[in-house]
C-alpha positions in Angstrom: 12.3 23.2 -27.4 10.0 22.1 -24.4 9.0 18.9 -24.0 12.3 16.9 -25.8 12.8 14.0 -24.2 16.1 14.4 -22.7 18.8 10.8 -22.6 22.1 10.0 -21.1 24.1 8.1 -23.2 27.3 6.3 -21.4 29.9 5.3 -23.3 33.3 4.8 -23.5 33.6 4.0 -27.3 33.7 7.7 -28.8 32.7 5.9 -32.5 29.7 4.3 -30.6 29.0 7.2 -28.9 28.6 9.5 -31.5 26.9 7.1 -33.3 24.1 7.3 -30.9 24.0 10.6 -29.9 23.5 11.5 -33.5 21.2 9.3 -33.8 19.2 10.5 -31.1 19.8 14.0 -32.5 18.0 13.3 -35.7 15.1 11.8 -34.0 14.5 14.7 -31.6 15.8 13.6 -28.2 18.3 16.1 -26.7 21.1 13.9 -26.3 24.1 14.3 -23.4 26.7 11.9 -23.4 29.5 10.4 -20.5 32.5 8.7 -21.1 32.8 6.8 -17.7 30.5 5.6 -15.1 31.5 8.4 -12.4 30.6 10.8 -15.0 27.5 9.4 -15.6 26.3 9.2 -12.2 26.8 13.2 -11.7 25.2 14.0 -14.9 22.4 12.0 -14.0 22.2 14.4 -11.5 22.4 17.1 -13.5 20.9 16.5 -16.9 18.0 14.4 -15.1 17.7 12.7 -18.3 14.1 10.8 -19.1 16.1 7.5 -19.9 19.8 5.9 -19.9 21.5 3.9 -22.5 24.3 2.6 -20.7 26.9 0.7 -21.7 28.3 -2.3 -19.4 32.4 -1.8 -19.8 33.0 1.6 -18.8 36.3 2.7 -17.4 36.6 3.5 -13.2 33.4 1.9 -12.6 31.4 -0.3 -14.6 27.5 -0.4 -15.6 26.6 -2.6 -13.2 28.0 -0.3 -10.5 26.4 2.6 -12.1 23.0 0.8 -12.4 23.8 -0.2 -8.3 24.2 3.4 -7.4 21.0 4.6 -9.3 18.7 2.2 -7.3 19.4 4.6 -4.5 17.7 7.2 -6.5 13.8 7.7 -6.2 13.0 9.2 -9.6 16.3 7.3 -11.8 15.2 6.9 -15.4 14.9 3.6 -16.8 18.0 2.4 -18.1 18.2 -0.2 -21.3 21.8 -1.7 -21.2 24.0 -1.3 -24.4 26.3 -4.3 -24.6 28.6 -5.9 -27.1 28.2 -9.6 -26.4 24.8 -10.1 -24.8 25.9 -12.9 -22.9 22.8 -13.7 -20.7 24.3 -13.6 -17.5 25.0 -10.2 -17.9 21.5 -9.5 -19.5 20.3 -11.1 -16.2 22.4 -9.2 -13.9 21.6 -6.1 -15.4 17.4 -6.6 -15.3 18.2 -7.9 -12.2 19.9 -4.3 -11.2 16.9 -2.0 -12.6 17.9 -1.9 -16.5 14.4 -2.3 -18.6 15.8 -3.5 -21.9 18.8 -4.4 -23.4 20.5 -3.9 -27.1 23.9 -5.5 -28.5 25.8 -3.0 -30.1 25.6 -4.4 -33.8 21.3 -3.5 -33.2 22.0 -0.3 -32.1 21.0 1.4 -36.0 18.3 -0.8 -36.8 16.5 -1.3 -33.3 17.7 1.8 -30.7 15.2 4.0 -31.7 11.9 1.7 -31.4 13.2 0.3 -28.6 14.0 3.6 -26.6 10.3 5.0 -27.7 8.7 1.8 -25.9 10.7 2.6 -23.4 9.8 5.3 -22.5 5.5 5.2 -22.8 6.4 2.4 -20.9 8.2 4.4 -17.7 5.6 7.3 -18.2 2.4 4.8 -17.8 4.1 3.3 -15.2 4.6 6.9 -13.4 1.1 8.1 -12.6 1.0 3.9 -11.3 3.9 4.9 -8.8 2.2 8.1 -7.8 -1.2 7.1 -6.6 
């Protein structure tokens, strides 16, 4: 259907992963998934997803690397960080890196969705901003 809003979830965890993507799925958003950084990198390519929810461990390289590589790209979607712990240095380093928002995993059912809609206004008010 035209006009879902189209996300990238990374994740190594296939129980978090699903999690999410069926999550996602039930809301509306056309969810594609990656289990390691590499493979998130080419499918942000390829899925040119309106937003990332990326988690920090991945295997091969990690989110920080893959939130490095995307500040190359002009049009990256914003990325909110899905992280275990939320230790504030890597909360830091990973605002610090591009990501817009954060979530610790235990949030993830009670919080993702809210938190993915605001967002995302929040990317496209800032688009037409960028533009001009």
């Amino acid at each position: 259907m035209p006009g879902r809003r189209r996300i990238l979830i990374a994740e190594d965890d296939s129980l978090v992963r699903e999690l999410v993507r069926s999550k996602l799925t039930s809301a509306g958003y056309d969810a594609h998934t990656a289990r390691c950084g590499r493979e998130a990198l080419e499918r942000m390519v390829v899925v040119k997803p309106h937003a990332l929810l990326l988690d920090l461990n991945l295997p091969d390289i990690d989110g920080f690397m893959v939130l490095e590589g995307l500040r190359d790209q002009e049009a990256a979607a914003p990325a909110m960080v899905l992280t275990a712990s939320g230790a504030s240095e890597d909360v830091q380093r990973a605002v610090a890196l591009g990501a817009r928002d954060y979530l610790t995993k235990d949030r993830i059912q009670s919080h993702l969705l809210p938190r993915l809609a605001r967002m995302l206004r929040s990317a496209e008010q800032a688009a037409p901003a960028e533009a001009a």
